[in-house]
Each structure stands twice: as structure tokens, then as C-alpha cells.
C-alpha positions as MATLAB code, in Angstrom:
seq = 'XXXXXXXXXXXXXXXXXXXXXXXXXXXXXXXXXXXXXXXXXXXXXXXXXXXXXXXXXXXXXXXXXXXXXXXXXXXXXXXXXXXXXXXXXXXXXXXXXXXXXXXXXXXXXXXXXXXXXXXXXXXXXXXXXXXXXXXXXXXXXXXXXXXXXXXXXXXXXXXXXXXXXXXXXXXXXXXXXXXXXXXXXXXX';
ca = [
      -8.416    7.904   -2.804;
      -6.800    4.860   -5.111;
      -8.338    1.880   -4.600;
      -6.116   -0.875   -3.446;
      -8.031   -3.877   -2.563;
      -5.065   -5.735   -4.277;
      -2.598   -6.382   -1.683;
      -6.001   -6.768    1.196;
      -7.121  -10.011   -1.767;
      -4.806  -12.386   -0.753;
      -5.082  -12.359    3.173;
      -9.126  -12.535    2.666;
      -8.418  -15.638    0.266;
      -6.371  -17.019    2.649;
      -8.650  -16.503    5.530;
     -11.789  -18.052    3.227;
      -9.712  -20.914    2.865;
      -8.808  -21.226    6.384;
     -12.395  -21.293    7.150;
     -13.723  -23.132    4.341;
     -11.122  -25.957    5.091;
     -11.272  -29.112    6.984;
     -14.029  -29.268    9.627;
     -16.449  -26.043   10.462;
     -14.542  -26.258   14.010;
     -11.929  -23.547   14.215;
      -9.880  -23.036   17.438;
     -10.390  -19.470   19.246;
      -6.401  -19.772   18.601;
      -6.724  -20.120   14.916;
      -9.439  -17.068   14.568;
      -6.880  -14.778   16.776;
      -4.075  -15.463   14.559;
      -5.947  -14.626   11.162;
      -7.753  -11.519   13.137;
      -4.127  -10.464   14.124;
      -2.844  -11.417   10.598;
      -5.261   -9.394    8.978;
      -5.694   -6.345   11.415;
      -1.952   -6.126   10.875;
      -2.072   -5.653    7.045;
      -5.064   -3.407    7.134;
      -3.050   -1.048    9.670;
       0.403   -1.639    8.269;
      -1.508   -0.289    4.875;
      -3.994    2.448    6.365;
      -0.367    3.931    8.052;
       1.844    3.645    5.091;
      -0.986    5.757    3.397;
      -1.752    8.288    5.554;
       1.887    8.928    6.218;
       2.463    9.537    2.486;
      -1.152   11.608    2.334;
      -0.052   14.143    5.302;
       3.306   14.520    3.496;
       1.655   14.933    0.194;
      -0.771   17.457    1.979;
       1.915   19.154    4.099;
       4.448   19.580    0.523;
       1.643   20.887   -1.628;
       0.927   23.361    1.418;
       4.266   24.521    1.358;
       3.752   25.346   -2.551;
       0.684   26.882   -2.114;
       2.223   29.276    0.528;
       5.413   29.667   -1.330;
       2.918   30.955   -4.399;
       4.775   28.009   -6.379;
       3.169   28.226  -10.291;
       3.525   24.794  -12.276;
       6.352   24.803  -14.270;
       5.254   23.266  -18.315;
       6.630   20.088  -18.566;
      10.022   20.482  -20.841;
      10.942   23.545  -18.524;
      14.041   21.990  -16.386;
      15.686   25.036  -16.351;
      13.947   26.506  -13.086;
      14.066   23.310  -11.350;
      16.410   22.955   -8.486;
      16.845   19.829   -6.502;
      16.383   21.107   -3.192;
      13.111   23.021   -3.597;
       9.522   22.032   -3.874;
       8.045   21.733   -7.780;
       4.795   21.617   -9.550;
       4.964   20.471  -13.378;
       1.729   20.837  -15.383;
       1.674   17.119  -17.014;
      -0.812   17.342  -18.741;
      -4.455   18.590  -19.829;
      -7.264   16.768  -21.597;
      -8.582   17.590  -25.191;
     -11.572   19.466  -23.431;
      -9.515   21.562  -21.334;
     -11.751   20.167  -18.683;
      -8.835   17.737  -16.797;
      -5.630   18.535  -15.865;
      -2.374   16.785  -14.328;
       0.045   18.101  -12.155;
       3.363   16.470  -10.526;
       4.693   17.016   -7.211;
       7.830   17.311   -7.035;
      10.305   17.594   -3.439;
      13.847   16.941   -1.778;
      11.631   14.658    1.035;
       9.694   12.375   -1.839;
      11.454   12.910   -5.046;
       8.396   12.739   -8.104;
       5.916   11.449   -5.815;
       1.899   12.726   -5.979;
      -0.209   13.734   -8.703;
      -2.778   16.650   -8.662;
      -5.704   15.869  -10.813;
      -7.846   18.860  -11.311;
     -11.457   18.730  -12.666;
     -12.126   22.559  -13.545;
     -15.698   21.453  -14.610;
     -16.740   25.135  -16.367;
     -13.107   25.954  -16.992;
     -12.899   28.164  -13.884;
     -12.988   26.428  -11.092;
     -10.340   24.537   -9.008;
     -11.043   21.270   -7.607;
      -8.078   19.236   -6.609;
      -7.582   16.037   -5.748;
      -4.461   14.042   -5.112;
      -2.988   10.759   -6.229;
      -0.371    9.078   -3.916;
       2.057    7.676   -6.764;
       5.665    7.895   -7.613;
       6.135    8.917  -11.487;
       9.078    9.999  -13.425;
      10.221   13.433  -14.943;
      12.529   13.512  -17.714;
      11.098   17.252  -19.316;
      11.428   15.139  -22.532;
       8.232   16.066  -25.391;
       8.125   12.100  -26.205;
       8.180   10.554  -22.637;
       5.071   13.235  -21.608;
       1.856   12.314  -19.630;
      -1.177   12.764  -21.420;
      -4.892   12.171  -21.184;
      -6.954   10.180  -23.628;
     -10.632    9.245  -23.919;
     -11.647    6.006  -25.468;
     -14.613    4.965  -27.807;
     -16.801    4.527  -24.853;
     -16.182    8.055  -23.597;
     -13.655    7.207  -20.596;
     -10.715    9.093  -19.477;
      -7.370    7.640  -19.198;
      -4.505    9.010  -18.130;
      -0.908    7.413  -19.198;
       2.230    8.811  -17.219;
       5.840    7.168  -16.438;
       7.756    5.229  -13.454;
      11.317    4.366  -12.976;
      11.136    0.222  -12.985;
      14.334   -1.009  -12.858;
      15.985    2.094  -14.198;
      13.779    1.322  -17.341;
      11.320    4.400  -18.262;
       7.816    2.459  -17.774;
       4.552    3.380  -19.514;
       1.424    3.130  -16.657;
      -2.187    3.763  -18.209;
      -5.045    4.437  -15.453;
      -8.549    4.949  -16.207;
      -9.593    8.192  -14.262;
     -12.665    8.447  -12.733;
     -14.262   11.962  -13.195;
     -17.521   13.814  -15.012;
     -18.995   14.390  -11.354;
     -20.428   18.113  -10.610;
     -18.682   17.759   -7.557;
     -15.089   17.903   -9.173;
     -14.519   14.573   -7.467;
     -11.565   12.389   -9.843;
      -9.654    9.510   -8.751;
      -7.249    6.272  -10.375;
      -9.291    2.854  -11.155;
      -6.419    0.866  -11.857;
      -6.280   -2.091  -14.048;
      -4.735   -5.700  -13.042;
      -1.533   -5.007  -15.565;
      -0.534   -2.208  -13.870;
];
């Protein structure tokens, strides 16, 4: 799962500096509010996120039992706007790491498939609730890259303001378990 502790930050600021203001007395009235305030958030969030998990989980489902193979990313031919999609994004230098796009008529380009084969046979899948963009164009294609320090990152593209935007993640990975996930960085 992505970690999002961003948009949870500012109601636990604000709620530090409700307490740490003033006098130590705080009305019951004042604690219900910031409980309510923050139980709100937490469940507005948790919701939003499991909604868009069981569709991601309930799409890629449907391509599984369709027998849906990933289409290479410059192949636009095939696609067709009112079906379900997988586009191979792209694969690390190891052949270890691969990206794959979800594409369907309810979410548009919305879920990414990162797969950690480990030995180069195995299958271990796990998904990525984010929008990206697909343009089947060679010079606006995901890739992976590792840095000096031997990390993973992973750079793919959103629509922001009907500009083509560059996103860089650092991906989380090298377990024997297959387990990968998004640590994403402040400027993103």
C-alpha cells in the first residue's frame, strides 16, 4: 500500500497545537470536535481507498478472466476504449521488476501492477492506486532506474493541467517475499 501520511500531517499538527496551546485545560467539547475532525479524515481517506482498491481488484479480475495479455507500450492499435487494458510499462535493467498499467472505461489509466519476479519465474503482484497517462509514444515511456546507492526508481507520467507531467517514485522492493510498493518524495 502507498503511504500517505501527507494529507493525515496537517490535522495531527493542528490537533498538537490545539493541545499544546493556551492552558493544559481543554473542554470535553473541544476534544469531541478534533476526535470528530480527525476520525472524519481518517475514514473519508480509508473509504476513498478501499473504494478505488476493490475496483482496482475487481478490473484486474476481469483481465485475468478475460485471459487479457499486456499490450507493449507503443501498441495502440489493439486498444479500444470500451474494454479493459494491460500495457507492459516497463521492466528494470535486471529483468527482475516490471510495470504494468491498468487501463478501463470505469477508471480511465488508473493502477499500476508492479511485479517482483525475484528468479525470473515467478509472479508476485502488487498494485499501486495511481492515475498515469498513456500516450504509446517511445519518448514519454515509464522506465525504471537504479541510483548510485543501489535504489529503484520508477519515473512514469500524469495529465496535470493537460500538461504531460514527469513523477519519479522510489520503489521499495529486493524482499524474498516479492513484496514492492511507492515511497514517495515531498515534490511529488
Amino acid at each position: 500500500m502507498i503511504r500517505k501520511m501527507k494529507k493525515i500531517a496537517p490535522i495531527l499538527i493542528a490537533g498538537t497545537i490545539l493541545v499544546g496551546c493556551g492552558n493544559n485545560s481543554k473542554s470535553s467539547n473541544e476534544e469531541q470536535v478534533l476526535q470528530e475532525v480527525t476520525e472524519t479524515s481518517n475514514t473519508a481517506e480509508e473509504s476513498s481507498v478501499n473504494d478505488d482498491y476493490e475496483t482496482i481488484m475487481a478490473i484486474i479480475d476481469r483481465i485475468e478472466e478475460d485471459g487479457i495479455e499486456p499490450l507493449e507500450w507503443n501498441n495502440t492499435v489493439e486498444l479500444d476504449k470500451n474494454a479493459d487494458a494491460l500495457i507492459k510499462m516497463a521492466e528494470d535493467s535486471t529483468g527482475r521488476y516490471e510495470a504494468y498499467g491498468v487501463i478501463s472505461e470505469e477508471k480511465g489509466c488508473y493502477g499500476i501492477i508492479l511485479n517482483d519476479t525475484i528468479d525470473g519465474t515467478d509472479s508476485n503482484y502488487n498494485r499501486v492506486l495511481k492515475e498515469w497517462y498513456y500516450s504509446g509514444n517511445d519518448s514519454e515511456k515509464p522506465s525504471f532506474t537504479w541510483n548510485d546507492n543501489n535504489e529503484l526508481s520508477f519515473t512514469y507520467q500524469i495529465l496535470d493541467n493537460e500538461q504531460v507531467k514527469d513523477i519519479t517514485v522510489k520503489v521499495d522492493c529486493g524482499y524474498d517475499t516479492g513484496h514492492m510498493e511507492f515511497i514517495e518524495s515531498e515534490e511529488n
